[in-house]
C-alpha positions in Angstrom: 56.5 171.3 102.2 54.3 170.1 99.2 57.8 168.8 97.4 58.9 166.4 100.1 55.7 165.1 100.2 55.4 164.4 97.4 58.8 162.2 97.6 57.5 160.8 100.2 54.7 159.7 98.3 56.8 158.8 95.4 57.1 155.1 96.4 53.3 154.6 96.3 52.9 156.1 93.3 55.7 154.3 91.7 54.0 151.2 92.8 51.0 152.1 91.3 52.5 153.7 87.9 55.4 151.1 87.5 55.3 147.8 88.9 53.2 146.8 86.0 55.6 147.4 83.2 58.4 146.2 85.6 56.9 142.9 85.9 56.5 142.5 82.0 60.0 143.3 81.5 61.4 141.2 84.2 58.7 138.2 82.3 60.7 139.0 79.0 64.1 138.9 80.9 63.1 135.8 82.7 61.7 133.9 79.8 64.9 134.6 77.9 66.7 132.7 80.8 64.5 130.2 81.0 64.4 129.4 76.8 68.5 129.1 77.4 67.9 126.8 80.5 66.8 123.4 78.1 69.8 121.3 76.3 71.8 118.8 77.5 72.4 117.8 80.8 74.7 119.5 82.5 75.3 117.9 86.1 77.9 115.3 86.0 76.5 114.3 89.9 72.7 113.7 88.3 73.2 110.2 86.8 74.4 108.8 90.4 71.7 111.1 92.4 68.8 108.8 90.4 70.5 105.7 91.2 70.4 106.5 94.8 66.7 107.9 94.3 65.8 104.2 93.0 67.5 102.4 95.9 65.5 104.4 98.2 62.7 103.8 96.7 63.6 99.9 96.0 63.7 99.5 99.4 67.0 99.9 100.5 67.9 101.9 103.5 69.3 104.9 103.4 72.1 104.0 105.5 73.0 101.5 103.3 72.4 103.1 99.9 75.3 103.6 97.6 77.3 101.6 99.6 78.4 98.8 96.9 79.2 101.7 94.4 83.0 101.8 95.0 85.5 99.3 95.9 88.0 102.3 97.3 89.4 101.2 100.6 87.9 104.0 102.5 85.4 103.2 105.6 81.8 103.6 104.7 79.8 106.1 106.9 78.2 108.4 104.3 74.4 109.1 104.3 72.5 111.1 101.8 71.6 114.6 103.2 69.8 115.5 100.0 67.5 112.1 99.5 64.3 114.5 99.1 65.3 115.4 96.0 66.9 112.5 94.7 63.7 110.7 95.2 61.9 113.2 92.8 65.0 112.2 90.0 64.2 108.6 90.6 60.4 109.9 90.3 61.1 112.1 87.2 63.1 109.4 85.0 60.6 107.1 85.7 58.1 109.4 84.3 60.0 111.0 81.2 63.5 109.5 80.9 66.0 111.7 81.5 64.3 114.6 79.6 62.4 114.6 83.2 65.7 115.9 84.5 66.1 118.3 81.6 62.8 119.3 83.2 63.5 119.8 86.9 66.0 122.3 85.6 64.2 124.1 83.4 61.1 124.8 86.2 63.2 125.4 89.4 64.8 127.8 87.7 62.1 129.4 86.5 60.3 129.1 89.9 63.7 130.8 91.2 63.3 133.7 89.3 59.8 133.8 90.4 60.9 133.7 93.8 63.1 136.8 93.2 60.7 138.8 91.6 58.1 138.5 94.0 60.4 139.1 96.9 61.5 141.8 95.6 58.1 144.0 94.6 56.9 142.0 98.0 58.9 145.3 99.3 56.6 148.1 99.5 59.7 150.4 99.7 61.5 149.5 96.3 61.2 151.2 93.5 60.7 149.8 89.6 64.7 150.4 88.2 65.9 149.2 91.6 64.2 145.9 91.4 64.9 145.4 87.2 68.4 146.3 88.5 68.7 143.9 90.8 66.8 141.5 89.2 68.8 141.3 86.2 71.8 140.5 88.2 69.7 137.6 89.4 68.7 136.5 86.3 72.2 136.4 84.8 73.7 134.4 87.8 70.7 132.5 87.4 71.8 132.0 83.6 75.1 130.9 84.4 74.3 128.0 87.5 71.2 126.4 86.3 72.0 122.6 86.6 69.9 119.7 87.2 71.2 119.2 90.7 69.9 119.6 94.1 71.5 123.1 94.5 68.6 123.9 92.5 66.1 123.9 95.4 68.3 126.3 97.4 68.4 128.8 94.8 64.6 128.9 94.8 64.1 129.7 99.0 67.4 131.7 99.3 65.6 135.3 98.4 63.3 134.2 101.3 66.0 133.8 103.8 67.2 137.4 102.6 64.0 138.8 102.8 63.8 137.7 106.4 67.3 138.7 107.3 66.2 142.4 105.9 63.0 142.2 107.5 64.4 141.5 110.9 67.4 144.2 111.1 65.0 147.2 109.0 61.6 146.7 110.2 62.1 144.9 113.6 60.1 141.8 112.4 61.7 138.4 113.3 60.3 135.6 111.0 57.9 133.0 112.9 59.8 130.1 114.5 57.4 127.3 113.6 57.5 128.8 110.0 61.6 128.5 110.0 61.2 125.3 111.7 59.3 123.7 108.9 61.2 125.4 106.3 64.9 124.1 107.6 63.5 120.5 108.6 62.3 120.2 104.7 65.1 122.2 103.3 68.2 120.2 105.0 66.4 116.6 103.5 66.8 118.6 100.1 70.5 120.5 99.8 72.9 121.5 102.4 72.6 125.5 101.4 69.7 125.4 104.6 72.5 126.4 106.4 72.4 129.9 105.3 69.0 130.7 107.1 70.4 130.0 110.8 73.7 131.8 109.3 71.3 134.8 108.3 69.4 135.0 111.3 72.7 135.0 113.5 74.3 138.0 111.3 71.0 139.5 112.1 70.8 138.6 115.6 74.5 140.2 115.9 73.7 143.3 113.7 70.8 144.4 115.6 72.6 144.0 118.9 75.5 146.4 116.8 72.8 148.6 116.1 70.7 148.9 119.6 72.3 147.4 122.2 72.0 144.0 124.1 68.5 144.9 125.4 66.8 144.9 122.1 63.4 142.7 122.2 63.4 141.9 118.6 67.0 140.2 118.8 65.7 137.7 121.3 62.6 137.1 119.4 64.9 136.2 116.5 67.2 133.7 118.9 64.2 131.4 119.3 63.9 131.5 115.1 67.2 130.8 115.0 67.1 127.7 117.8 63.6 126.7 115.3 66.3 126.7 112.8 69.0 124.2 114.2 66.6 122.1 115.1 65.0 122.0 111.7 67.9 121.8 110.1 68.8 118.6 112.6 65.8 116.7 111.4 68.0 114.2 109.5 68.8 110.8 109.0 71.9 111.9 110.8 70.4 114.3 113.1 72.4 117.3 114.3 75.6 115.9 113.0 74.1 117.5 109.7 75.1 121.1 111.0 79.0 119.9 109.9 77.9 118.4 106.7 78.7 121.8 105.2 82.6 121.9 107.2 83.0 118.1 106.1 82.4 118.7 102.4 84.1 121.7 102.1 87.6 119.8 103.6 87.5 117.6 100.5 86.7 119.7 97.6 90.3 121.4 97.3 90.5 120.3 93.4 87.0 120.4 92.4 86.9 123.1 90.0 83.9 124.9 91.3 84.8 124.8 94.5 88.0 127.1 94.0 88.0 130.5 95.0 85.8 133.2 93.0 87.6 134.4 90.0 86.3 138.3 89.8 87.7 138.6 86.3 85.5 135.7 85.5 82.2 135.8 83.3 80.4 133.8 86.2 81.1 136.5 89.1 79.4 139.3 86.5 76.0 139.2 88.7 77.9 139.2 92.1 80.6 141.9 91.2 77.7 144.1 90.0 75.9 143.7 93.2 78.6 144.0 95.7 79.2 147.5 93.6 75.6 148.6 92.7 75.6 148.0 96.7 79.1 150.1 97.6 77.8 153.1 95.2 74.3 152.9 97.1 75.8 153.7 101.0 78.6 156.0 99.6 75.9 157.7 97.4 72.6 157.2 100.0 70.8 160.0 102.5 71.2 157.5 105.0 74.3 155.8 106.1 74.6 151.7 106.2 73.6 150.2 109.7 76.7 148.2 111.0 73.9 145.3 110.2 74.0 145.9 106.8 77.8 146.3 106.6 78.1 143.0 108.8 75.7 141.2 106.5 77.1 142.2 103.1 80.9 141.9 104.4 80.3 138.3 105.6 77.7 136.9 102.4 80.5 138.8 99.7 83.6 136.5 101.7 81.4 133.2 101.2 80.4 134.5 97.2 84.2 134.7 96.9 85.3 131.5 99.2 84.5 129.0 95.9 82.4 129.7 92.6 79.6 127.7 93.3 78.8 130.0 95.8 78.7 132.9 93.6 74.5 132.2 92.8 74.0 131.5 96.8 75.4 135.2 97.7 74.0 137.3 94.7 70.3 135.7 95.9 70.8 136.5 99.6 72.2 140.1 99.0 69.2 140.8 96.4 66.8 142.1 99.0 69.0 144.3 100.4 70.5 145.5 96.9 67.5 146.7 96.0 66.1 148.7 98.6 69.2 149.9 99.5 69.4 151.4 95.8 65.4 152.6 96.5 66.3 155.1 99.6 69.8 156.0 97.9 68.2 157.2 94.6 64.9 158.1 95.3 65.1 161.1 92.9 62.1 163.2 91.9 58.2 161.4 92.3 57.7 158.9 90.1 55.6 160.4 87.0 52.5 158.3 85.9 52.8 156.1 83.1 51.2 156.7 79.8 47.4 154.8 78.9 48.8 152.9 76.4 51.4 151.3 78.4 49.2 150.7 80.8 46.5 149.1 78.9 49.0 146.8 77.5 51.3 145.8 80.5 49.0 142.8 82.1 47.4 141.0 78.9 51.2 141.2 77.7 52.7 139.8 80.6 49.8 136.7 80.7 50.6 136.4 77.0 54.3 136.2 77.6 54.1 133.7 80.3 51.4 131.3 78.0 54.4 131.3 75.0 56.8 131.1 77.6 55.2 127.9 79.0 55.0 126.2 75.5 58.3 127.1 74.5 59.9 125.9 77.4 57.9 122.3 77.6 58.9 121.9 73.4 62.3 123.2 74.2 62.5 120.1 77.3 61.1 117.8 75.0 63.4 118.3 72.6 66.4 118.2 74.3 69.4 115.3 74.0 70.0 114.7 77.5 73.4 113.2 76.8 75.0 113.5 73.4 77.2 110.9 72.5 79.1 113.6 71.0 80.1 114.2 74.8 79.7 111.3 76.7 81.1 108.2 76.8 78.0 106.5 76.7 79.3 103.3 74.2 82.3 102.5 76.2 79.9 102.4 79.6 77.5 100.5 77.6 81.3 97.9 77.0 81.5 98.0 81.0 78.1 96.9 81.4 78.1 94.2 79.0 80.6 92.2 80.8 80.2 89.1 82.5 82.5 89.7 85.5 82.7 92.0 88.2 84.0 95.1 86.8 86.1 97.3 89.1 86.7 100.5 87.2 89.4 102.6 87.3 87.5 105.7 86.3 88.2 108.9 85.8 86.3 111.4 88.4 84.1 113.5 85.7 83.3 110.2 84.4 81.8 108.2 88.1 78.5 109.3 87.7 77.4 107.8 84.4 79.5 104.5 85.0 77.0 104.3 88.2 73.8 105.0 86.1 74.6 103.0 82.8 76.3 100.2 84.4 73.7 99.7 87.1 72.5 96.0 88.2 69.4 96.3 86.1 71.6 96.9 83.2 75.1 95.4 83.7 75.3 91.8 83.6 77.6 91.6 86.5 78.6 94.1 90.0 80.6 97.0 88.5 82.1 99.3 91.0 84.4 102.6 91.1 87.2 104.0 92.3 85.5 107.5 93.1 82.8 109.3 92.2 81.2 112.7 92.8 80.3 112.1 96.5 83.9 113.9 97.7 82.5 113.8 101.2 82.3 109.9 101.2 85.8 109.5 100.1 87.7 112.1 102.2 90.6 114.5 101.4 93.5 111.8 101.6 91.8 109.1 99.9 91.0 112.3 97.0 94.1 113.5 96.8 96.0 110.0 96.3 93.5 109.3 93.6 93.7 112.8 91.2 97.3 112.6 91.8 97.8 108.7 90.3 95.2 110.5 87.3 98.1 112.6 87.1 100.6 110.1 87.2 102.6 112.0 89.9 105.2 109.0 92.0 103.7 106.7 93.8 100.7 106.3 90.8 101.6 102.7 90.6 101.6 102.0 94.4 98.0 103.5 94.4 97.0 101.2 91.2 98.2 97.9 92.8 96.9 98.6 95.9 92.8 99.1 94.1 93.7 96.4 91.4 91.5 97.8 88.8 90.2 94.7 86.1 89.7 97.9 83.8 89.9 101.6 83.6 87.9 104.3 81.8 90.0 107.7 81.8 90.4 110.6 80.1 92.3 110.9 77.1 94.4 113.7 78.2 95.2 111.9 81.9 99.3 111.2 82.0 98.6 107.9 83.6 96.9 106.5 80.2 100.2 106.8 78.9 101.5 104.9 81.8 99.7 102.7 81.6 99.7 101.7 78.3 103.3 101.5 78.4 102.7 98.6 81.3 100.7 96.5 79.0 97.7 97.7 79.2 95.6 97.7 75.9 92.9 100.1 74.4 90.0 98.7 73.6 87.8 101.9 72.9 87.4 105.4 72.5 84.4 108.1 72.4 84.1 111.8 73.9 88.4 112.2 75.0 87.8 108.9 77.2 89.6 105.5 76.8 88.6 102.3 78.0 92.1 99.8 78.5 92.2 96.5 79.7 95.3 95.4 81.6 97.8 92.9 80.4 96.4 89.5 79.7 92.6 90.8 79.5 93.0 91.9 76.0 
C-alpha cells in the first residue's frame, strides 16, 4: 500500500525536486537556440511584408495595397490576412533598419520557446525528463523554422491551442469562448495558422463524443468555443471568406519548395519523427491505453506535419502537450528521489543568470547582424532597376520579387517598377504560377508567355534555361551579383 502511494505521490514530489533544474536546462537549451537565431535575414517574403506595412500605414487602404506591385495579367482581388504583423515590420524598420526584423525573429522565437516550456510544467501531471524530452524536440524544430515572417506569431500561441485540445478531451475542461474569441479575432489579422484552434477544438469535440457518447456535457460546452472561434477567426477585412484563405493558398503552392510533402529522411522532420515515435512507444509501452481522442488527434496533426514541410514546426508544437504527459503516465517509474542541496541552491540564481547573459548576447548578436549580404543578394543590380528613369516592368525571377518590391520602391526608384510575380502565390493563382515557373524553365510556349507581359527588363537567376534563351534573342547582360543577371532586351542596350 505504502509503495503505490508513494507513486502516486511521485508527480508532486517530482515537481518539487525537479522542475527547478529542468527549467535551467531547458534556459541553456533555449538560449543555445536563440544565440543561433541572429544572422542574416532569412525570409525572402519580409522585404514585400514591410512595403505593405508602410502603405498601410501611409494611408492606403487595405484593399488597395500592393495592388500596383505586378503588371501580370491576373484580376486583382487579394487582401492581406496578415496586416497586424506587417504593420509591426513597417514599425520595426522604421525604428532599427532591417536589424529591427533580424530582431522580431530573434524574440518571437524566444518567446516561442517560452511558450512551450510553460505549457508544458503548466501540467501538474508531467514529469521533469518528459518535458526536457519533449521540449528539446521543440527547441530543435524551433531551430530549424525561425524566420522573420508572420508564421512566427503562430508558432508562439500554437502550444496554447494544444494545451486546450488536451485539456478538453483529459480533464473535461472546455476553454472559455470569449477567451477563444479574442484570441482567433487577433490571431487571423496576424497569420492564417489560427485555423488550427477551431481545427483542434473540432478533433476534440469528435474525440470526446468517440470516447463518451453523444450525450457528453463537456462536448457541447466546447461547440460554443468552437462557434467563438469561427467567428473570431471571421473578424477580417474579408470576413468569413477568411475560413478558405488556408484551401486557396494551399491550391497554388504546388512548386514552392516548402510547401512539398514532408521528407522524413530529412534533417527538418528530426523533431516531428521523434515525437510521432516518442509518442507510438508511449501507448504501446503505457498502463493506460490511448483514448480514441488521442489517436484521432495525433493521426490527423501527424497527416498535416507530413502534407508540406512548413508544417513540420506547426504539428510538433500542437502534439507537444500531449507528448509529454502521455510519456509522464507511460513511464512513471519509481518516486522521484529529492535532489541534492547543492543543486538546489544553485538552480534559480543560475537560471536568472543565464537568462541576463542570454538577453545581452542576443541584443549584440541582433545588432550585429548583416541583414542582407551582398554576398547573397542582388542588392546592386536592384539598386540598377531603381535608378531608371522609366517604368520598369521586371521580368523577375520568383526568389528574387520581394527585394525588387522593397529596393525599388517609389521612395527609392525614380520611376513605377513593377513584377511579374512575387511571393504572394495566392494573388496570382495556380495557372497564372504555373505558366510563369514554366517560361523560368524555358519549357514551349516560354516565348508566348514573354510577349504576352512584354518585360522592358528581366532579373533572373543565373541557372534559369530561359537566360540562355534569351540571350540568344538579343537580349544583353548588363550585370551580375549573387547567381542573378540583369538583361536588357534588344535595342535597350
Amino acid at each position: 500500500m505504502s509503495q503505490e502511494l508513494n507513486r502516486v505521490s511521485s508527480p508532486d514530489l517530482d515537481r518539487r525536486s525537479w522542475r527547478g533544474p529542468a527549467i535551467l536546462a531547458a534556459t541553456a537549451i533555449g538560449l543555445l537556440v536563440v544565440a543561433t537565431t541572429a544572422g542574416s535575414l532569412r525570409d525572402l517574403d519580409v522585404f514585400w511584408h514591410i512595403r505593405l506595412g508602410d502603405e498601410l500605414l501611409g494611408g492606403v487602404s487595405i484593399y488597395d495595397a500592393g495592388r500596383d506591385w505586378s503588371y501580370a495579367p491576373v484580376d486583382y482581388t487579394w487582401v492581406s490576412t496578415q496586416w497586424i504583423v506587417e504593420i509591426l515590420f513597417s514599425w520595426l524598420n522604421d525604428a532599427a533598419g532591417l536589424t529591427g526584423l533580424v530582431g522580431f525573429r530573434v524574440v518571437t522565437t524566444a518567446l516561442a520557446l517560452v511558450s512551450v516550456l510553460l505549457v508544458l510544467l503548466r501540467d501538474r501531471q508531467n514529469r521533469s525528463w518528459a518535458i526536457l524530452t519533449t521540449y528539446l524536440a521543440s527547441a530543435f524544430t524551433l531551430f530549424v523554422f525561425a524566420q522573420d515572417r508572420p508564421q512566427q506569431v503562430s508558432f508562439i500561441v500554437l502550444p496554447i491551442v494544444g494545451w486546450w485540445w488536451l485539456r478538453l478531451v483529459r480533464d473535461n475542461r472546455a476553454p472559455t469562448w470569449w477567451v477563444i474569441l479574442l484570441v482567433c479575432a487577433i490571431w487571423a489579422n496576424c497569420h492564417g495558422l489560427w485555423i488550427m484552434v477551431p481545427v483542434a477544438l473540432a478533433l476534440g469535440i469528435i474525440g470526446r463524443i468517440l470516447d463518451h457518447g453523444w450525450s457528453d456535457r463537456c462536448a457541447r460546452t466546447a461547440g460554443w468555443s468552437l462557434l467563438a472561434a469561427i467567428v473570431g477567426g471571421s473578424l477580417t477585412p474579408i470576413g468569413p471568406l477568411n475560413l478558405l484563405v488556408p484551401l486557396r493558398f494551399a491550391e497554388t503552392t504546388g512548386h514552392i519548395v516548402e510547401w512539398n510533402p514532408t521528407s522524413f529522411t530529412s534533417l527538418v522532420s528530426i523533431g516531428l519523427s521523434a515525437i510521432l515515435i516518442l509518442l507510438a512507444i508511449a501507448w504501446a509501452r503505457g498502463r493506460r491505453r490511448p483514448t480514441r481522442s488521442e489517436v484521432l488527434f495525433a493521426i490527423a496533426i501527424a497527416i498535416f506535419g507530413a502534407s508540406a514541410a512548413r508544417n513540420i514546426a506547426p504539428a510538433v508544437l500542437l502534439l507537444a502537450p500531449l507528448l509529454a504527459w502521455r510519456l509522464s503516465v507511460a513511464f512513471a517509474g519509481p518516486p522521484a528521489r529529492e535532489k541534492s542541496p547543492a543543486l538546489a541552491r544553485i538552480s534559480k540564481p543560475a537560471t536568472g543568470f543565464l537568462l541576463a547573459f542570454g538577453v545581452l548576447i542576443g541584443l549584440a548578436a541582433t545588432a550585429a547582424s548583416d541583414p542582407i549580404p551582398t554576398d547573397s543578394r542582388p542588392t546592386d543590380l536592384v539598386a540598377t532597376i531603381a535608378a531608371r528613369e522609366e517604368p520598369s516592368r521586371v521580368l523577375n525571377g520568383y526568389n528574387v520579387s520581394g527585394l525588387v518590391l522593397w529596393f525599388a520602391r517609389p521612395e527609392v526608384s525614380r520611376d513605377l517598377v513593377q513584377v511579374g510575380i512575387d511571393g504572394r502565390a495566392d494573388r496570382y493563382g495556380a495557372a497564372y504560377i504555373d505558366e510563369y515557373l514554366a517560361m523560368e524553365r524555358g519549357e514551349p510556349g516560354w516565348n508566348e508567355t514573354i510577349t504576352q507581359l512584354e518585360p522592358n527588363i528581366a532579373l533572373l537567376p543565373s541557372s534559369a534555361p530561359v537566360v540562355e534563351l534569351l540571350t540568344d534573342r538579343g537580349w544583353t547582360e548588363i550585370g551580375n551579383q549573387a547567381e542573378y543577371v540583369l538583361l536588357l532586351p534588344p535595342g535597350d542596350g
